[in-house]
N, C-alpha and C positions, 0 to 999 in steps of 0.2 A: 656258480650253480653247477650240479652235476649233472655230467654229458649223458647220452642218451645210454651209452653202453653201461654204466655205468648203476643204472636204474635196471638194467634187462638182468645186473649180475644180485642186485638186492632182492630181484623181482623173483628168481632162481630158490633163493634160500629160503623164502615164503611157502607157506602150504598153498597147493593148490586152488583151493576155494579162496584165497583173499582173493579183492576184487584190485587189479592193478593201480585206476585212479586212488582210493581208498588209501595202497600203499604210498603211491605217491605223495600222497597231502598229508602222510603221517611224516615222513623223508621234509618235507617243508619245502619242498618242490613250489606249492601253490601257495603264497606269502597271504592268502588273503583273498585274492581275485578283482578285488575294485581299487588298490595302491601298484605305483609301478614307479622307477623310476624318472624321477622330474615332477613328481605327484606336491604339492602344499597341503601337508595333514595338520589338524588341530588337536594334540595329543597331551595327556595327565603324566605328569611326571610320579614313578611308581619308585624309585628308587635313587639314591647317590651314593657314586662311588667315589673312590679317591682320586680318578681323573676321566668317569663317564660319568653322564646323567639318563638313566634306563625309561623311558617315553614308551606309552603304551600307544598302539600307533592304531587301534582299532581292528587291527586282525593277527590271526594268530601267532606272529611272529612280535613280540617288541624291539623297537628300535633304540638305538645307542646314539650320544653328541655329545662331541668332546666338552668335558666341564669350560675348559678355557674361554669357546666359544662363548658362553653364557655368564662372563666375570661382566661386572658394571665396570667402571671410570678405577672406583679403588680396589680393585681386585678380590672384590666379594661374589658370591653367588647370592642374587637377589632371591631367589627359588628356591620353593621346597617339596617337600611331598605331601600330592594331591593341586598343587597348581598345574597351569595349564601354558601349555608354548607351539605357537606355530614356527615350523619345520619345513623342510625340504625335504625329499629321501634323492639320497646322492648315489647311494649304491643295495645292490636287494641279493640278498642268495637264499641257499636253504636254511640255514642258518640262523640272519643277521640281518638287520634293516640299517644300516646308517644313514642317519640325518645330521643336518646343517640348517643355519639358516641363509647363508649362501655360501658361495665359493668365491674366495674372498682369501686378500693377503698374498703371498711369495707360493706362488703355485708352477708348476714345472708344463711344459706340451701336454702332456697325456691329460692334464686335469683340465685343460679348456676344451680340448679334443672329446672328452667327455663330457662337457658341460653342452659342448654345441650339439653332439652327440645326441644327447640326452635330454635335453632342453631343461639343462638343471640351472637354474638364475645363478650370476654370476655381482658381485660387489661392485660398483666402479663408482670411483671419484671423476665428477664431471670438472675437467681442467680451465677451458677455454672454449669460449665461441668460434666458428673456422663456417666458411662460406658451406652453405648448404645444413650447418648445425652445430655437434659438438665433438670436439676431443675428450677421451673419457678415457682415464686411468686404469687399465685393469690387472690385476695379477703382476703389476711392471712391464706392462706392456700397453701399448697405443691402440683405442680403438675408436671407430667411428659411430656417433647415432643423428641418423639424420632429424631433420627439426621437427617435420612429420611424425617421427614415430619416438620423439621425447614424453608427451601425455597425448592423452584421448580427448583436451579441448586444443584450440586453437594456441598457439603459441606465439605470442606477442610483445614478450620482450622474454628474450632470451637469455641473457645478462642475469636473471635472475636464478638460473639455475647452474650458473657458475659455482664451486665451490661446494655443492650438495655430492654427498654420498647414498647413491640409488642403486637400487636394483636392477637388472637389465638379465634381458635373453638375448644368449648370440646365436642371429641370423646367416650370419655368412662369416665362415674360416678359410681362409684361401693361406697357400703361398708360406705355409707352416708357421701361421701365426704373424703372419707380416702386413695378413687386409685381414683385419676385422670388424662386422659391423656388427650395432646392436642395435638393440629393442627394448626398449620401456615402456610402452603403447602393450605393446603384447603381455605384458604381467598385467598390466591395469585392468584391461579388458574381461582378460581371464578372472581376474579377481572380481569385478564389478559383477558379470555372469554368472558366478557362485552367490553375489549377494543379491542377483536381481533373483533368483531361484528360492532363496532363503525366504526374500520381502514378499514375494506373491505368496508364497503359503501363507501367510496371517494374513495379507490385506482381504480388508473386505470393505463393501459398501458403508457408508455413515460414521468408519473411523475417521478420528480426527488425528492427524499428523503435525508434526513442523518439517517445515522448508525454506529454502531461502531461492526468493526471486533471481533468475538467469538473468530473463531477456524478454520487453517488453513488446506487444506487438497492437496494432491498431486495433484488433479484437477483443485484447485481454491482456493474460500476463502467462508465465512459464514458471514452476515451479519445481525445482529439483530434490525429490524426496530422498534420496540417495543417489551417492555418485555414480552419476551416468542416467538415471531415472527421473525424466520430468511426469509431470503433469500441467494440467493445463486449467487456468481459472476466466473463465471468460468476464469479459468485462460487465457483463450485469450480475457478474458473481463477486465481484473484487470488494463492493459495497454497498449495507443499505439505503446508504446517499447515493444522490443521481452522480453518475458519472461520466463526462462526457469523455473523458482520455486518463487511460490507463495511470499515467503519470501524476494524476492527481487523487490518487490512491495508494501505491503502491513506486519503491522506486527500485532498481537491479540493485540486490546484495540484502534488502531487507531481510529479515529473520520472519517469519509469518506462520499462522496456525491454518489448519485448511483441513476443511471435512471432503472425505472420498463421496464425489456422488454416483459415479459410474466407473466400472471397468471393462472395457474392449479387449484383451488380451490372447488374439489366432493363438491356437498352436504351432510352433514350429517360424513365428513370426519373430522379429528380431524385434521390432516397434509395437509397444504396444499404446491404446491411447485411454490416459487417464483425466476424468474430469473432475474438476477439483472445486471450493467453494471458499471463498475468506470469510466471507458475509454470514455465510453458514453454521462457520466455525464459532461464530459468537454469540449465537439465541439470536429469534426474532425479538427485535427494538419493543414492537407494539405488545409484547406478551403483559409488561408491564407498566403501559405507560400511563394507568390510572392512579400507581401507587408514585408516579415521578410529577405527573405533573397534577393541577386540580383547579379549576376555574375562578377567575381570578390570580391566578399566579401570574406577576410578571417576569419575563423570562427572553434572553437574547438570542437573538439566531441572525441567521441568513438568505436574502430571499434570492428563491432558486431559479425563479419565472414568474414572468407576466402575462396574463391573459386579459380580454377583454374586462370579463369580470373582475378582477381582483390581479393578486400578486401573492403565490405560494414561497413561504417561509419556514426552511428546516430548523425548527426548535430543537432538535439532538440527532444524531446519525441513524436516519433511518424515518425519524419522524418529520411528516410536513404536515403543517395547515396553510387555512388559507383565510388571506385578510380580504374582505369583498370592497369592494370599489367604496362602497358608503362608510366604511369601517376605519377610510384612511387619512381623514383629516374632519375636523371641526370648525378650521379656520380660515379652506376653501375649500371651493367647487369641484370636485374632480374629475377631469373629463375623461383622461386618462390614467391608469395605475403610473404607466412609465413616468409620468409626470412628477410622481410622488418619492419613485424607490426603484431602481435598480438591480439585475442579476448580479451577483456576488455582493452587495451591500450590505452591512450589519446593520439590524435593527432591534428595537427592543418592544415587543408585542405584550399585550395580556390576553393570557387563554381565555376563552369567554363558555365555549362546550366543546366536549369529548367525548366521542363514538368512537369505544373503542373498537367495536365490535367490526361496523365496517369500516373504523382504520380512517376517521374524519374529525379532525380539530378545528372548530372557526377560532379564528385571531381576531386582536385589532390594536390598529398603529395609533388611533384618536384616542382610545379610553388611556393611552399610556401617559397622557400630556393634560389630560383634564380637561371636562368640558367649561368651556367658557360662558357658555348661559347658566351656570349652575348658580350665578349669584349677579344676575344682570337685575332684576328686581332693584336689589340692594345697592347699587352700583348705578344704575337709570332712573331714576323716580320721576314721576311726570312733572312736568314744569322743570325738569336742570337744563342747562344750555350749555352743550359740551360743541365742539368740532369734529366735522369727519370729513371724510373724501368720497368726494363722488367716485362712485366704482362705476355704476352704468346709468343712461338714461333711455327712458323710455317716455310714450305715448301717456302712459299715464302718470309717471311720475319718476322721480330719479332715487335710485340706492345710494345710502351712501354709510361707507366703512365707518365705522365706528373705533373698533379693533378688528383684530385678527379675530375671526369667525363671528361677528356682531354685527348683523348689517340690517338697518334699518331702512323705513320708504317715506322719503317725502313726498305725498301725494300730488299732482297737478290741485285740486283743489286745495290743498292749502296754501300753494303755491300763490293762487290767485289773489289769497288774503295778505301776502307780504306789502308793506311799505309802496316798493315798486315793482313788480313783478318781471316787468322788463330786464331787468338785469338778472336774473335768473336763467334767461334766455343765452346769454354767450358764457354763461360756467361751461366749461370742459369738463373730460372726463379727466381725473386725477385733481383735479382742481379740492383745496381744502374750503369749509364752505362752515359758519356756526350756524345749528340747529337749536331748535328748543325739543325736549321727548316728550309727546305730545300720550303716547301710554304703550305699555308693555304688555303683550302677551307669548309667557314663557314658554307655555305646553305648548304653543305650534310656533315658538321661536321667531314672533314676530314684535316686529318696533315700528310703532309709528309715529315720524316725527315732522315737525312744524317749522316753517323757517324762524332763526333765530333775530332777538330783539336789537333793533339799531340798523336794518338792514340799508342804510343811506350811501348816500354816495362815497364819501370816505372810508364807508366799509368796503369799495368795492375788490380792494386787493387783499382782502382776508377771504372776501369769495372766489377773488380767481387762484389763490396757494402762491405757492414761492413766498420767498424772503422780501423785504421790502426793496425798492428800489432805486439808488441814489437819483435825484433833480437834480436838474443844472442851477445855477441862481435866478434865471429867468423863470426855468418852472416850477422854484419855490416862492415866488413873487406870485405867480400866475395862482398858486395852490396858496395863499392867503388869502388874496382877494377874491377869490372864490369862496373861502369860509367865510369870509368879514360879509360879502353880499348877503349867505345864506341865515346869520345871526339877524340881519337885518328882516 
């Protein structure tokens, strides 16, 4: 660049009225005013020579890079005119901009001396791991990066970055190139800062992005929209299923779509805080769920919770009903849901109504299995003599199972009318016991039955249940001559 005196003799052979900056900026004194060197420019290649490539570098001056620099693998020039190449400016006059993409290969003192100088990124092949980080190749020359300032995350196996050829800035030159340290932290950063400046210009609220999950926290999840940039999906954002813990939503490294719903972003702040949405990013569940589901549909889910009333069941992500206590069996009593069905349990319900409107579906677990009085008529006819189990007894008379969810009442008075009624008296409960069905009313699912015919004393172990049970030869002697008296 030319010296000051040097400007005062150009300045001399001027008319009087030019205005000195004026002259100066035509001199190419002023390259531009926002590049300098050590600058990373994104510039359009305007021309190729037979050993530059001429790079329009955004201000008045275009820059020059060696063709060489720019060959692939077979010694072609992938590039042409009107593409585009990020640059380094290595050196700036009135002149002339030269760029590189780094400094890099058989370089002599004066070219590191200017790169530390200058803070112009330098090439290095990372060699080997060494206590505190790494040895890095540079220029044919030894240098150090400590492990800290190799990237902008955490560094946790090191070994991986063996054998990579990176970018670095040199921090410290001592001893004429005998201690040098670098920095690969410090290009990242720098680079991330230009893109975190880029991303805020278009972000805005309700866009929807992709990102991939960091790092999971009790509240939510972390998502990083660009390197170096998270935001944040809290966990009643992760899914329209209940979510009790991040991790069953959402795992570190997923790929995920996520709508903007806020942005925090101080001036002059390094953190800014972005709140994010999965659940968001995919429509509300209920917008449609007239045209997915329709009453009478059977359909499988999972039930989510129990409550006194009932037990809520998510028929697809995002949608729950709810099965009511009555709605959960046909074939018993329920006293309680948990009795029936389980948090995380699959089951298979049929929709019965849908309100979508306020976002309510009654279920039920019974109509899934088919009601059992649907053909007790036909199956019970007055006068059969079937067997059941005494389920309960009571004061007035004793239940007794029939089937699963068929349960008829032997009254105390007809009880009276049996053979001997006395034996009637030590049945237990569970005990199997033959009835006669004395008549059937369907609409309020009632049976009323009559003890069964033969009820003598030989019957009496088809009334108490269980299996028959082996006599000795004495008490099958005893059990003859007991019948041979009664024929008598």
């Amino acid at each position: 660049m030319k010296d000051e005196n040097s400007f005062e003799d150009d300045n001399d052979k001027a008319t009087d009225s030019e205005d000195f900056g004026a002259l100066l900026e035509a001199y190419g004194g002023d390259i531009g005013g926002s590049v300098q060197v050590g600058d990373k420019i994104n510039g359009k290649i305007i021309a190729i020579g037979s050993e530059t490539v001429f790079v329009d570098t955004g201000t008045k001056i275009d820059g020059v890079v060696d063709k060489k620099e720019l060959l692939d693998d077979k010694g072609q020039l992938p590039y042409g005119v009107g593409d585009r190449l990020e640059l380094f400016i290595i050196a700036a006059d009135e002149g002339e901009i030269r760029l590189s993409r780094a400094l890099s290969g058989i370089g002599g003192l004066q070219l590191l001396t200017d790169a530390f100088r200058n803070r112009i990124p330098v090439e290095g092949r990372v060699t080997e791991t060494c206590k505190g980080g790494f040895r890095v190749a540079v220029m044919q020359r030894t240098a150090f990066c400590p492990i800290s300032q190799m990237d902008v995350k955490f560094v946790d196996t090191p070994e991986n970055y063996v054998g990579e050829t990176l970018l670095f800035i040199i921090t410290q030159f001592e001893d004429k190139g005998r201690n040098i340290v670098l920095s690969r932290r410090k290009i990242l950063e720098h680079e991330q800062q230009k893109a975190r400046e880029v991303f805020f210009t278009t972000l805005t609220t309700g866009v929807v992005l992709t990102g991939t999950v960091t790092r999971l926290m009790p509240y939510g999840a972390f998502v990083e929209l660009i390197p170096g940039l998270e935001g944040m999906v809290h966990i009643s954002e992760l899914s329209w299923s209940r979510v009790e813990k991040p991790e069953e939503a959402v795992r570190t490294g997923d790929r995920v779509q996520v709508k903007v719903l806020s942005i925090d972003a101080q001036e002059g702040s390094a953190r800014e805080k972005i709140a994010l949405s999965v659940k968001q990013a995919t429509g509300d569940p209920w917008e449609d769920v007239l045209d997915r589901f329709q009453p009478g549909d059977i359909v499988n889910g999972k039930v989510t919770r129990c409550a006194p009333f009932g037990a809520f069941v998510e028929i697809a992500p995002g949608i729950e009903g709810l099965v009511h206590i009555s709605e959960m069996s046909f074939v018993k009593r329920v006293q309680k849901p948990s009795d029936i069905v389980t948090p995380g349990e699959p089951v298979t319900v049929m929709v019965k109504t849908i309100d979508g409107e306020n976002r309510r579906v009654s279920l039920s677990i019974r109509d899934t299995e088919g009601d059992p009085w649907a053909e007790v008529p036909e199956r019970y006819p007055a006068g059969r003599s079937v067997t059941g189990v005494v389920e309960k007894k009571e004061k007035f008379g004793y239940f007794i199972a029939l089937e699963p969810g068929v349960t008829g009442l032997l009254p105390k008075s007809k009880i009276g009318q049996a053979t001997d009624p006395k034996v009637y008296d030590n049945i237990k409960t569970g005990s199997s016991i033959a009835v006669v069905i004395d008549s059937v009313d369907s609409q309020n699912r009632k049976v009323t039955l009559a003890p069964g015919h033969g009820d003598a004393v030989e019957d009496w172990q088809k009334y108490a249940g269980g299996p028959p049970v082996a006599l000795s030869p004495l008490g099958e002697k005893l059990k003859v001559a007991l019948s041979g008296k009664r024929k008598k």
